[in-house]
C-alpha positions in Angstrom: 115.9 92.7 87.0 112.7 95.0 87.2 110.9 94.5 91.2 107.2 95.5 91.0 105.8 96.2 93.9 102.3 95.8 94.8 102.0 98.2 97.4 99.2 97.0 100.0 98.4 93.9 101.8 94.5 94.2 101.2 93.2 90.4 99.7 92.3 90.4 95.9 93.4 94.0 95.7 93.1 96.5 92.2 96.6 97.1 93.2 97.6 93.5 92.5 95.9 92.6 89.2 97.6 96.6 87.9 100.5 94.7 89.3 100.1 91.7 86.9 99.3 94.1 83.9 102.4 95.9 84.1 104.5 92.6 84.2 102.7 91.9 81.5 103.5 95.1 79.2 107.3 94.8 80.5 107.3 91.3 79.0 105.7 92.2 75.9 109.4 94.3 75.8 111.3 91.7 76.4 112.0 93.0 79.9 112.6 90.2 83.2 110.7 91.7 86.4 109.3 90.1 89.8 106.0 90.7 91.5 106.3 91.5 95.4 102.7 91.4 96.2 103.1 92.8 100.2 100.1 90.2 101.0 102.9 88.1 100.8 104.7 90.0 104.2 104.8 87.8 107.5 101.0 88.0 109.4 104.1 89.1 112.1 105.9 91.1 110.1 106.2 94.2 112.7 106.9 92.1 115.6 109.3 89.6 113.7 111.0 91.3 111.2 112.0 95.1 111.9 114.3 97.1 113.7 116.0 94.7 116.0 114.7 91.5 114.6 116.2 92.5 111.1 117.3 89.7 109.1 115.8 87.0 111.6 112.3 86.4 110.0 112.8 83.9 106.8 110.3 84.8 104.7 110.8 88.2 104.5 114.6 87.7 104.3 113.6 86.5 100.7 111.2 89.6 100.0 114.4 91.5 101.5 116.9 90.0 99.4 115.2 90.4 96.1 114.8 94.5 96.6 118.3 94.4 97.4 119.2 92.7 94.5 117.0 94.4 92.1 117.9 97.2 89.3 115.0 99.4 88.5 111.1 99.5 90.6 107.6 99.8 90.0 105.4 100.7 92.9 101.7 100.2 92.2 100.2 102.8 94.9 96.6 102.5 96.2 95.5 105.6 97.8 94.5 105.2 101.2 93.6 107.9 103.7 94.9 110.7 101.5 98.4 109.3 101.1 99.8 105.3 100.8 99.2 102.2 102.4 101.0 102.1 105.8 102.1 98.5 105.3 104.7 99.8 102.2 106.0 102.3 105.0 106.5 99.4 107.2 107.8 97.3 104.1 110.2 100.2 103.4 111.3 100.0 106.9 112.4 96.5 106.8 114.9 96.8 103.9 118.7 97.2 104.0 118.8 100.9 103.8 120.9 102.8 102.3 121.9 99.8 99.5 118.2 99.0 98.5 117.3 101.9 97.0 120.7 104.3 96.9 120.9 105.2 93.3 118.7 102.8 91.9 115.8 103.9 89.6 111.7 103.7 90.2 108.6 104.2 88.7 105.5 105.1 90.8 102.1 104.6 89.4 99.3 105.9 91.8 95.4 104.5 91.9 92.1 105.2 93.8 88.5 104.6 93.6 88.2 108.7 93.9 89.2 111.7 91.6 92.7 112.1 92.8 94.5 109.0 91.2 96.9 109.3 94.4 98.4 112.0 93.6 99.4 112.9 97.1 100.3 109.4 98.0 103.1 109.9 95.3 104.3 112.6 96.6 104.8 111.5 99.9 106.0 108.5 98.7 108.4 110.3 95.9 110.1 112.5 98.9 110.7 109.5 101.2 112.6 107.8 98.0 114.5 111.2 97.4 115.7 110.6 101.3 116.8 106.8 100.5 118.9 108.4 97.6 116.7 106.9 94.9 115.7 108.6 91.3 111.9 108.6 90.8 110.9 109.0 87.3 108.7 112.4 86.9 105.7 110.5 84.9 104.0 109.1 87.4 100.1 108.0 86.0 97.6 108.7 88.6 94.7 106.4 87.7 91.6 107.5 89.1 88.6 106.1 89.3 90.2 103.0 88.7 87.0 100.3 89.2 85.4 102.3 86.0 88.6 101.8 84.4 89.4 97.9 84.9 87.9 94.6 84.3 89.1 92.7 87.9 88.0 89.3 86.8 90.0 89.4 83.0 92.8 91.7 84.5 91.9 94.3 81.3 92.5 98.0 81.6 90.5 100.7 79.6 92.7 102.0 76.9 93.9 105.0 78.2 94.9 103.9 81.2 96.9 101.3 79.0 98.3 104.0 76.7 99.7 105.5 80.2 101.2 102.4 81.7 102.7 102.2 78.1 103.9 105.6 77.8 105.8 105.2 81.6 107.2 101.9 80.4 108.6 103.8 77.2 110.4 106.2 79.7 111.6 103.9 82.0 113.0 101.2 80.2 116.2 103.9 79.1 115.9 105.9 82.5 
């Protein structure tokens, strides 16, 4: 199973609805995936569920047990502050590491409101899955200006960017 991760814990976020687009396209392949949207994390999360409160907080113990299980990842990656959303650091954090990620597979798409299309958030985000032992496709759309580019109320994506979620999914599904 396919684990899509919406990568920020910001209400009625872009990152969500790209989220629910690319489940979309994988099901249009015929291919089973999950939605983590990290607005979903504990409002306690930091003080109930890392380090050495691992494995006692319920609801993430769900979140946590369906990375574990998963096969392949999408991270959808809002750019914020130059890089990624702390709270996927923090969400990272809390997983069983090495076995969530250790030779699994992932797809990173990146988005912001600016010119960049989080291209540096990727990277970062790219070297700390290299650490965890995980393979991170090399196409990796950068969406940029992504409010010009998407319809938030019907969920619809300009073409191009469309063609580019298409073209990782193409790449993926055999990675």
């Amino acid at each position: 199973m396919y684990v899509i991760v919406s990568s920020t814990n910001r209400q009625g976020s872009v990152s969500i609805k790209l989220a629910t687009i690319y489940f979309n396209l994988l099901k249009d392949k015929g291919i089973d995936s999950q939605i983590i949207d990290l607005c979903d994390l504990p409002d306690d999360y930091l003080s109930s569920a890392l380090y050495e409160k691992n494995g006692l907080n319920k609801i993430f113990n769900g979140q946590r047990e369906t990375m574990l299980k998963a096969s392949k990842f999408v991270f959808i990656v809002p750019e914020y502050n130059g890089s990624f959303p702390g709270v996927l650091k923090a969400f990272i954090d809390g997983l069983k590491f090495p076995a969530t990620f250790t030779d699994k597979k992932c797809a990173l798409v990146g988005l912001s409101s600016g010119q960049q299309g989080a291209g540096l958030a990727l990277s970062h985000l790219t070297d700390i899955f290299n650490y965890c032992g995980m393979n991170v496709l090399a196409y990796r759309p950068r969406l940029s200006n992504i409010k010009e580019n998407i319809n938030m109320t019907e969920k619809m994506l300009s073409d191009q960017y469309r063609d580019y979620l298409q073209r990782q999914i193409d790449k993926f599904i055999p990675y």
